[in-house]
PDB file of N, CA, C and O in Angstrom:
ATOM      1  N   UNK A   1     -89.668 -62.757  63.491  1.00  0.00           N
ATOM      2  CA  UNK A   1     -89.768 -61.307  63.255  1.00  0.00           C
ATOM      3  C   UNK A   1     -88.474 -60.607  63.659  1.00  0.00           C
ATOM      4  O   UNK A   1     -88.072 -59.565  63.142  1.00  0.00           O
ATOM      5  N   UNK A   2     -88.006 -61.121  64.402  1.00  0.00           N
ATOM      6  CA  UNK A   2     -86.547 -60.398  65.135  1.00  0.00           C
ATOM      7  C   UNK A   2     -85.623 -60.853  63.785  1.00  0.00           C
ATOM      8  O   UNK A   2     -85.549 -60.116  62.802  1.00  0.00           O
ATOM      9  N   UNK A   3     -85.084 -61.866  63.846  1.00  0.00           N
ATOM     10  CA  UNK A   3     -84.310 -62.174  63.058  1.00  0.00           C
ATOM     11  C   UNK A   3     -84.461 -61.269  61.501  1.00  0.00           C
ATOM     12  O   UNK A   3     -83.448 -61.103  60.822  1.00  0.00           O
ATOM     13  N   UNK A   4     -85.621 -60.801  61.104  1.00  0.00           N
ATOM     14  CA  UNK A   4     -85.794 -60.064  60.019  1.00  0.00           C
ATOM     15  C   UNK A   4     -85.482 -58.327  59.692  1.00  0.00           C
ATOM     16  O   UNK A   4     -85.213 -57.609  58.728  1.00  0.00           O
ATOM     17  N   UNK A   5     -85.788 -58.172  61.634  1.00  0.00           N
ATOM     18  CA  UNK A   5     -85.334 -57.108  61.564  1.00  0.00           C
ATOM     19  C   UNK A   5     -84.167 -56.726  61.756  1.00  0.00           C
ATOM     20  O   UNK A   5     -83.928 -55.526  61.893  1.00  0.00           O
ATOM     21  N   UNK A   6     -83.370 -57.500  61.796  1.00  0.00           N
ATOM     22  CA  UNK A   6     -82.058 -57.299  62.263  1.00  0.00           C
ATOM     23  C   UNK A   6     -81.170 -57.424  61.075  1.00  0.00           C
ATOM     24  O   UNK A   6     -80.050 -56.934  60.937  1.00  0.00           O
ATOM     25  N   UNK A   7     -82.054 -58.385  59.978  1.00  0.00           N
ATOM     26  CA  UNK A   7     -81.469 -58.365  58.392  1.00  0.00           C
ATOM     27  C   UNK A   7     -81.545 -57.312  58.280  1.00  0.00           C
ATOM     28  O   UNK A   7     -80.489 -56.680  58.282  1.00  0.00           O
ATOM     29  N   UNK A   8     -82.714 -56.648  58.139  1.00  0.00           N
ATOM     30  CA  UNK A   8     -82.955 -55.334  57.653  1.00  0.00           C
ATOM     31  C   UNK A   8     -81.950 -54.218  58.354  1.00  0.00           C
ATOM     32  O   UNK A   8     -81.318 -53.686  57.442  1.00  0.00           O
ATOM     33  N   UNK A   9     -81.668 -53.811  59.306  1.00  0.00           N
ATOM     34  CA  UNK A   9     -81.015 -53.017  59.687  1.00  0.00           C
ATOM     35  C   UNK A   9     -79.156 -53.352  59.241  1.00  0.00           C
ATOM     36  O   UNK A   9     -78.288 -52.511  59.004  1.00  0.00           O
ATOM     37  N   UNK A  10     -79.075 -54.387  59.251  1.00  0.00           N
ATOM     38  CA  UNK A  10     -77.501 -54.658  58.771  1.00  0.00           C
ATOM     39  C   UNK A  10     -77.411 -54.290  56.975  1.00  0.00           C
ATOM     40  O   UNK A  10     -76.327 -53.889  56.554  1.00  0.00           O
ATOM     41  N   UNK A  11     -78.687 -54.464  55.903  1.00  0.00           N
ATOM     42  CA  UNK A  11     -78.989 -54.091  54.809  1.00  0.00           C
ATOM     43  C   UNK A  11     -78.565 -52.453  54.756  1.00  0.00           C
ATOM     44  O   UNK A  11     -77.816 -51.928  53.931  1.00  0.00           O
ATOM     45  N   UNK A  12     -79.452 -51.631  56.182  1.00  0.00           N
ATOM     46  CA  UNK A  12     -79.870 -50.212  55.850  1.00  0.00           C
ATOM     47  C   UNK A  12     -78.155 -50.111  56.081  1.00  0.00           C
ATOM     48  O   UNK A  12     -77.642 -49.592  55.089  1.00  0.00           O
ATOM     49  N   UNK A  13     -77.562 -50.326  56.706  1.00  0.00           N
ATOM     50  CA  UNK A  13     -76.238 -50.043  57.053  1.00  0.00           C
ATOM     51  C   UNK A  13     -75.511 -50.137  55.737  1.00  0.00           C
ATOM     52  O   UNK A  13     -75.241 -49.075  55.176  1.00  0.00           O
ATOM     53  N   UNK A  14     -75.166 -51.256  55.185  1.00  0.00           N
ATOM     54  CA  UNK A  14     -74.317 -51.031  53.980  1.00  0.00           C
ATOM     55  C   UNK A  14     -74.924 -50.531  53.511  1.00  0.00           C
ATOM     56  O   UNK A  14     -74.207 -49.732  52.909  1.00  0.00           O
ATOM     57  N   UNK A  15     -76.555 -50.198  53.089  1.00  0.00           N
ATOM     58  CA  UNK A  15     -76.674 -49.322  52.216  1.00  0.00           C
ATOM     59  C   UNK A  15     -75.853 -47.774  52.267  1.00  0.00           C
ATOM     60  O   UNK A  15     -75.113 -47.270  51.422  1.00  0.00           O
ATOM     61  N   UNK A  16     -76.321 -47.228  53.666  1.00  0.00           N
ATOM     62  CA  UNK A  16     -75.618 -45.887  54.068  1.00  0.00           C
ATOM     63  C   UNK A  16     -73.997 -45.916  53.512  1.00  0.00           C
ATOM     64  O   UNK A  16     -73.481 -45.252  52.612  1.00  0.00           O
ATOM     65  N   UNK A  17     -73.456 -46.868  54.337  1.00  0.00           N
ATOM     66  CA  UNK A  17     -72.206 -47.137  54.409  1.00  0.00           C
ATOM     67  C   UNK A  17     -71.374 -46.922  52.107  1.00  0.00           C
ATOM     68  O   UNK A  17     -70.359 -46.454  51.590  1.00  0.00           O
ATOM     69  N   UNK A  18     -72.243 -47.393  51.771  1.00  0.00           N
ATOM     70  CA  UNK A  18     -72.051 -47.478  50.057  1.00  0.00           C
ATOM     71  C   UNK A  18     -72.694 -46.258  49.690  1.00  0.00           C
ATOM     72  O   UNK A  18     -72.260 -45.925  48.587  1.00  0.00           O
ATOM     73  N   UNK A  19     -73.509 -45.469  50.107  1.00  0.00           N
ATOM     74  CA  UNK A  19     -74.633 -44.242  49.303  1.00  0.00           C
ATOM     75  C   UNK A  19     -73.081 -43.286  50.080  1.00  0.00           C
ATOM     76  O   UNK A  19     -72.502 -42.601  49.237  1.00  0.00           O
ATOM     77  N   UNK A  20     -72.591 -43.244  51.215  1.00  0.00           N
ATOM     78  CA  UNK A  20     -71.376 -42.276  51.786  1.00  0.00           C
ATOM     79  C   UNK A  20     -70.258 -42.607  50.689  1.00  0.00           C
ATOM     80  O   UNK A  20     -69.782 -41.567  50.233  1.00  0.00           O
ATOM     81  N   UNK A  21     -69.845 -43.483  50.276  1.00  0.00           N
ATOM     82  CA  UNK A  21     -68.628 -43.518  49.639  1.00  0.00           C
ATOM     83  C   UNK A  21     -68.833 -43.271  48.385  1.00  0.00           C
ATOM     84  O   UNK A  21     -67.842 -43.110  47.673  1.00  0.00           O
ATOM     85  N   UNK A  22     -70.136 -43.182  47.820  1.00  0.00           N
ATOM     86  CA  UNK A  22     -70.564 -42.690  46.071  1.00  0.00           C
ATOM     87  C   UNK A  22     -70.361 -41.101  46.929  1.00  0.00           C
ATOM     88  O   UNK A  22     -69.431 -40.337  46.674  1.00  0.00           O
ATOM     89  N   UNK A  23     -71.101 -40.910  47.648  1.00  0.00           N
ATOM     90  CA  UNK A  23     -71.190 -39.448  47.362  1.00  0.00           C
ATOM     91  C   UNK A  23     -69.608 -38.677  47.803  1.00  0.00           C
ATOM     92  O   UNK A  23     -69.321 -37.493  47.626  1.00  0.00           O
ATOM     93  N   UNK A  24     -68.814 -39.648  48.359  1.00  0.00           N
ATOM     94  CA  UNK A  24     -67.503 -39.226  48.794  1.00  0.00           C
ATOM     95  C   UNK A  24     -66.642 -38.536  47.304  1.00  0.00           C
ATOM     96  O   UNK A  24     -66.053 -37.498  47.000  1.00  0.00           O
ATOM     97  N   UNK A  25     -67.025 -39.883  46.651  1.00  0.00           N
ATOM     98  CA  UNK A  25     -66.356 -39.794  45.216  1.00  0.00           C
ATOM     99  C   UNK A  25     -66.795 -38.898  43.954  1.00  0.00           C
ATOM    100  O   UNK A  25     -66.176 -38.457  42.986  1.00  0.00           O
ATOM    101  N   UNK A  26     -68.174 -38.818  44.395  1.00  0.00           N
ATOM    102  CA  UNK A  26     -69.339 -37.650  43.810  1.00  0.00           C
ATOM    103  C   UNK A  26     -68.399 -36.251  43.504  1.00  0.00           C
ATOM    104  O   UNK A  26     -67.986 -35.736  42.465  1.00  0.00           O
ATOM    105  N   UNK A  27     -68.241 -35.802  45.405  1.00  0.00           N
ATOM    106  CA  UNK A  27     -67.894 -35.226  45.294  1.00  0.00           C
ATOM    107  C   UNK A  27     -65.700 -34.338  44.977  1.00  0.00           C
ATOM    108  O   UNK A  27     -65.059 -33.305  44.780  1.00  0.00           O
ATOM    109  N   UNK A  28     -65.620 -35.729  45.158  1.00  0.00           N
ATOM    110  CA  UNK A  28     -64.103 -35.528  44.887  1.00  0.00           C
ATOM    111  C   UNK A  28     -64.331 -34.954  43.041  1.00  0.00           C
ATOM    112  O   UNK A  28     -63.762 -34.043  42.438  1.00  0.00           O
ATOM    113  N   UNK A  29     -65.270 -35.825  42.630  1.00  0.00           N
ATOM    114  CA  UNK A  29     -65.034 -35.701  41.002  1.00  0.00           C
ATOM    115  C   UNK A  29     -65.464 -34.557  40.750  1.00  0.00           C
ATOM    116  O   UNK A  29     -65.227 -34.271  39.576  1.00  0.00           O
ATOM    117  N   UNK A  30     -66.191 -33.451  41.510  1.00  0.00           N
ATOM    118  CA  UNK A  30     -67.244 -32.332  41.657  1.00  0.00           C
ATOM    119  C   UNK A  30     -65.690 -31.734  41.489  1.00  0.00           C
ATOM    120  O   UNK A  30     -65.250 -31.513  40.360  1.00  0.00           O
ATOM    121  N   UNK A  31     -64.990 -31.518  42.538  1.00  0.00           N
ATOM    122  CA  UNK A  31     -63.884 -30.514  42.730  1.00  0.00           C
ATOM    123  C   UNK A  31     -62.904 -30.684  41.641  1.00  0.00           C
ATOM    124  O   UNK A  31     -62.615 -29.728  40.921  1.00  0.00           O
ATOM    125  N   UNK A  32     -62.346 -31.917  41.472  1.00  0.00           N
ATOM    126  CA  UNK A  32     -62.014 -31.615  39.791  1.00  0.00           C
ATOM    127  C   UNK A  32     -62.366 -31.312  38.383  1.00  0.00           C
ATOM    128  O   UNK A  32     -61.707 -30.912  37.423  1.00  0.00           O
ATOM    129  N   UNK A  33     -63.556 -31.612  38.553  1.00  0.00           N
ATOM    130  CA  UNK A  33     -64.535 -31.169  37.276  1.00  0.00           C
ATOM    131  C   UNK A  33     -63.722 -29.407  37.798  1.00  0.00           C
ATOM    132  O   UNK A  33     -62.724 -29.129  37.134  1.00  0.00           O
ATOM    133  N   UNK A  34     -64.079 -28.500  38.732  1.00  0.00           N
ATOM    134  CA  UNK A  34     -64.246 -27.537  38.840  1.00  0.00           C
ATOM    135  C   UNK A  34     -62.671 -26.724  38.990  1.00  0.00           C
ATOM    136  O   UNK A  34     -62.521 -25.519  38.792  1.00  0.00           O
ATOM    137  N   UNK A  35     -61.733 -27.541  39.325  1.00  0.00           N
ATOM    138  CA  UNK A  35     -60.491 -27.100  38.910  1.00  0.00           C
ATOM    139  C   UNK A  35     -60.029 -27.300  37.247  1.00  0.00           C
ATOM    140  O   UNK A  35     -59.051 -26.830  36.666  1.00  0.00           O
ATOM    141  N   UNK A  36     -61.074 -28.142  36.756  1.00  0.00           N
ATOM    142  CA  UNK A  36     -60.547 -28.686  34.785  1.00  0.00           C
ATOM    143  C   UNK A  36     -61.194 -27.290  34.217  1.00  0.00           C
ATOM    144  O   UNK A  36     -60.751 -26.746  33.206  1.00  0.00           O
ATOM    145  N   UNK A  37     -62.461 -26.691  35.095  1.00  0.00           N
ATOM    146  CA  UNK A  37     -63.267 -26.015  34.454  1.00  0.00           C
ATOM    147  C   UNK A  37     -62.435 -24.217  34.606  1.00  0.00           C
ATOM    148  O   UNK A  37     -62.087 -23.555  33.629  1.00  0.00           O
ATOM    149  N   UNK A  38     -62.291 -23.785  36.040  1.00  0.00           N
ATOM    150  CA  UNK A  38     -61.348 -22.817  36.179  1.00  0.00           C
ATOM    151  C   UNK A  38     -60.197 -23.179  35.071  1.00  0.00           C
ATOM    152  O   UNK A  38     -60.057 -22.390  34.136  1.00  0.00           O
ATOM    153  N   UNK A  39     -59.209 -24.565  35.156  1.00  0.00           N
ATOM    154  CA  UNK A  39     -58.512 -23.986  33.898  1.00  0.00           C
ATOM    155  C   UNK A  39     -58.557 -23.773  32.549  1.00  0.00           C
ATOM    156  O   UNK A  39     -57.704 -23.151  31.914  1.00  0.00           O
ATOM    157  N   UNK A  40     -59.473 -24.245  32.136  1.00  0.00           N
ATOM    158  CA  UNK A  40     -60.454 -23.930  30.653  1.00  0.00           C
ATOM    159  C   UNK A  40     -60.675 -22.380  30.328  1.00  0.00           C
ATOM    160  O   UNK A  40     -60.429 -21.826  29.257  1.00  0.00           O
ATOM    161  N   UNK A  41     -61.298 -21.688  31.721  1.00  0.00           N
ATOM    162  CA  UNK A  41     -61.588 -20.613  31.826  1.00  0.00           C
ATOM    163  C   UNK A  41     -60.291 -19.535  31.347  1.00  0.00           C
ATOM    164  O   UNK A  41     -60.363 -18.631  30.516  1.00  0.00           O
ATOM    165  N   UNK A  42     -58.906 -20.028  32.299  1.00  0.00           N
ATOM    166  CA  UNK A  42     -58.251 -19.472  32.481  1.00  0.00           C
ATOM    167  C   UNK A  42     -57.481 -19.738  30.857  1.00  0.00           C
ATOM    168  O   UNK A  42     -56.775 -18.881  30.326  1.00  0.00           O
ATOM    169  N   UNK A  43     -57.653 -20.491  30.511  1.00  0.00           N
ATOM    170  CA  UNK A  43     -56.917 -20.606  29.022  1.00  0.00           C
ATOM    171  C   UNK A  43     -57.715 -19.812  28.062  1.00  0.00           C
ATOM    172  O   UNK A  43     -57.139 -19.425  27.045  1.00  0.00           O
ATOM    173  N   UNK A  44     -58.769 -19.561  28.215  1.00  0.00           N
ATOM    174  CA  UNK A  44     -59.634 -19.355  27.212  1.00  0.00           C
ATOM    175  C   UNK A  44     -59.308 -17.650  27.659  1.00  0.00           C
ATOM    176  O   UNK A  44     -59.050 -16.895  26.722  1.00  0.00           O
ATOM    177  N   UNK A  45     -59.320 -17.283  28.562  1.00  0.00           N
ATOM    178  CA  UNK A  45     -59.041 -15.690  28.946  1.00  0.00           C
ATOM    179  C   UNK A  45     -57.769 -15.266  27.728  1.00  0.00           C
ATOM    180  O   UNK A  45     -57.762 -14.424  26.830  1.00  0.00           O
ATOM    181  N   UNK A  46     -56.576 -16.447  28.260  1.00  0.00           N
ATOM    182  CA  UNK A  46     -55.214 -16.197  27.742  1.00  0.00           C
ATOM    183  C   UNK A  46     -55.547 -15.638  26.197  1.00  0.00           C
ATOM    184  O   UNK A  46     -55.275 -14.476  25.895  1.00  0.00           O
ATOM    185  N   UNK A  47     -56.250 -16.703  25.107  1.00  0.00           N
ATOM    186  CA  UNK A  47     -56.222 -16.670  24.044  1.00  0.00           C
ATOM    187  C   UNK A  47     -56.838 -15.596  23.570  1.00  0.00           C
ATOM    188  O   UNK A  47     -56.915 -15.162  22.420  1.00  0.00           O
ATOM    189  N   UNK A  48     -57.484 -15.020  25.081  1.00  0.00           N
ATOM    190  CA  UNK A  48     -58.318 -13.983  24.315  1.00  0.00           C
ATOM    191  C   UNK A  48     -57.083 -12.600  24.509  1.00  0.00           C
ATOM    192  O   UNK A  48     -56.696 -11.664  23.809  1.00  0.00           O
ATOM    193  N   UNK A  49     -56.849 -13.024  25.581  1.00  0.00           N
ATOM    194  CA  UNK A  49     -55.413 -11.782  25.783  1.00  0.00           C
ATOM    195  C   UNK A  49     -54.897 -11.978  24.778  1.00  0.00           C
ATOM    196  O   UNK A  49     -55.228 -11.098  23.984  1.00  0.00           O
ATOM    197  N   UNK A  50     -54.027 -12.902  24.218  1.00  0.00           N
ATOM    198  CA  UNK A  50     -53.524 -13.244  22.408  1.00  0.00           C
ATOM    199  C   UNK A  50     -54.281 -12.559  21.918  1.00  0.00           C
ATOM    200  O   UNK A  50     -53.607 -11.554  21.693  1.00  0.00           O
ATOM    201  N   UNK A  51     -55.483 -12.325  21.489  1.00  0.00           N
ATOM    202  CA  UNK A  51     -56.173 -11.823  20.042  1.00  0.00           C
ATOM    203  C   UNK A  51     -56.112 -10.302  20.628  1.00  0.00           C
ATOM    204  O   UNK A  51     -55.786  -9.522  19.734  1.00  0.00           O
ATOM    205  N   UNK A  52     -56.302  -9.764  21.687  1.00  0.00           N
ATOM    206  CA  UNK A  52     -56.357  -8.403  21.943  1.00  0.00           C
ATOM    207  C   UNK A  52     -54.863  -7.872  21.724  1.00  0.00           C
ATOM    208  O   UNK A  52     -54.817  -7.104  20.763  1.00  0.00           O
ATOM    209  N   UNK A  53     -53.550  -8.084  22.393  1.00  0.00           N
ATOM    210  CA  UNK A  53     -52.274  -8.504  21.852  1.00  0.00           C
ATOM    211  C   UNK A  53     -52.059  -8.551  20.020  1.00  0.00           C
ATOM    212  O   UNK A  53     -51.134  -8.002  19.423  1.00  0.00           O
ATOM    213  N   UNK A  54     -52.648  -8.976  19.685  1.00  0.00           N
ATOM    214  CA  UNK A  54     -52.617  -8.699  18.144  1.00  0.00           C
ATOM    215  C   UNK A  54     -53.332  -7.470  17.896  1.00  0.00           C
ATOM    216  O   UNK A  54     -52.602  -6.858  17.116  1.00  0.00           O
ATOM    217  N   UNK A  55     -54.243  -6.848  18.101  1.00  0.00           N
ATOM    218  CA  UNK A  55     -54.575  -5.824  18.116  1.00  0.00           C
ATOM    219  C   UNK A  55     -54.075  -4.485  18.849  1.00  0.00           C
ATOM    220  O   UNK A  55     -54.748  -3.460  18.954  1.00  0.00           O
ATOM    221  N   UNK A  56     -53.229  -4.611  19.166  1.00  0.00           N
ATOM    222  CA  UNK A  56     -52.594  -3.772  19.778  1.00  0.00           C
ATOM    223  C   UNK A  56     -53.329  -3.193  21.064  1.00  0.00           C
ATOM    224  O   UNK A  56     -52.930  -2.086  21.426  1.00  0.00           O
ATOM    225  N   UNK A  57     -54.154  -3.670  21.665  1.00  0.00           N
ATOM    226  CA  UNK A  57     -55.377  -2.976  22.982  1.00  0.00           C
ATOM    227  C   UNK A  57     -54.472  -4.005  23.962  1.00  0.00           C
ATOM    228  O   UNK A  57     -53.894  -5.077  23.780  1.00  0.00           O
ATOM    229  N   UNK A  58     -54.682  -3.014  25.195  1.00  0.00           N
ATOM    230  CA  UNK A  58     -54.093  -3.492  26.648  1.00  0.00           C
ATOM    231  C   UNK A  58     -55.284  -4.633  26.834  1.00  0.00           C
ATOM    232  O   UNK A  58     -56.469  -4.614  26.498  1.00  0.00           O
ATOM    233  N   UNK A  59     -54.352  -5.791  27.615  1.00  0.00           N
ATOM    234  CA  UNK A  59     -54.935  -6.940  27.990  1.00  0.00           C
ATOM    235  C   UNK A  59     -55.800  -7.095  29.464  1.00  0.00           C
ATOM    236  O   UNK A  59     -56.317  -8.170  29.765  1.00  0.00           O
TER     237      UNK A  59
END
Protein backbone atom coordinates (compact mmCIF):
# COMPACT_ATOMS: atom_id res chain seq x y z
CA UNK A 1 0.00 0.00 0.00
CA UNK A 2 2.87 2.45 0.70
CA UNK A 3 4.72 1.82 -2.24
CA UNK A 4 1.42 2.77 -4.26
CA UNK A 5 1.00 5.68 -2.62
CA UNK A 6 3.98 7.11 -3.16
CA UNK A 7 3.50 6.21 -7.09
CA UNK A 8 0.63 8.12 -6.86
CA UNK A 9 1.88 11.21 -5.38
CA UNK A 10 5.13 11.37 -7.69
CA UNK A 11 2.19 10.92 -10.76
CA UNK A 12 0.08 13.97 -8.99
CA UNK A 13 3.37 15.92 -9.15
CA UNK A 14 4.23 15.77 -12.80
CA UNK A 15 0.88 16.04 -13.38
CA UNK A 16 0.84 19.67 -11.61
CA UNK A 17 4.29 20.21 -12.67
CA UNK A 18 2.94 19.71 -16.80
CA UNK A 19 -0.91 21.28 -16.16
CA UNK A 20 1.73 24.71 -14.78
CA UNK A 21 3.71 24.79 -17.90
CA UNK A 22 0.44 24.37 -20.41
CA UNK A 23 -1.08 27.00 -18.58
CA UNK A 24 2.32 29.03 -18.55
CA UNK A 25 2.17 28.85 -22.34
CA UNK A 26 -1.74 29.23 -22.31
CA UNK A 27 -1.15 32.14 -21.14
CA UNK A 28 1.89 33.65 -22.91
CA UNK A 29 -0.23 32.81 -26.20
CA UNK A 30 -3.32 34.76 -24.38
CA UNK A 31 -1.05 38.02 -24.35
CA UNK A 32 -0.14 37.75 -27.88
CA UNK A 33 -3.31 36.79 -29.25
CA UNK A 34 -4.17 40.21 -27.45
CA UNK A 35 -1.32 42.38 -28.67
CA UNK A 36 -2.18 40.70 -32.67
CA UNK A 37 -5.72 41.74 -31.67
CA UNK A 38 -5.01 45.56 -30.35
CA UNK A 39 -3.04 45.74 -33.62
CA UNK A 40 -5.84 44.66 -35.92
CA UNK A 41 -7.85 47.11 -34.02
CA UNK A 42 -5.44 49.74 -34.46
CA UNK A 43 -5.14 49.15 -38.28
CA UNK A 44 -8.58 48.85 -38.82
CA UNK A 45 -9.14 52.46 -36.97
CA UNK A 46 -6.28 53.75 -39.51
CA UNK A 47 -8.25 52.62 -42.64
CA UNK A 48 -11.08 54.01 -41.30
CA UNK A 49 -9.21 57.41 -40.70
CA UNK A 50 -8.28 56.81 -44.68
CA UNK A 51 -11.95 56.65 -45.75
CA UNK A 52 -12.96 59.69 -43.49
CA UNK A 53 -9.67 61.53 -45.04
CA UNK A 54 -11.24 60.96 -48.38
CA UNK A 55 -14.15 62.55 -47.34
CA UNK A 56 -12.88 65.40 -46.25
CA UNK A 57 -14.29 64.98 -42.19
CA UNK A 58 -11.65 65.37 -39.32
CA UNK A 59 -10.24 62.03 -38.22
Amino acid sequence: KGKVAIEKQKNAKKATKLLKKTEKKLLLNKKEGVKEAKELLKSRKKKKCKKKIAKKAKC
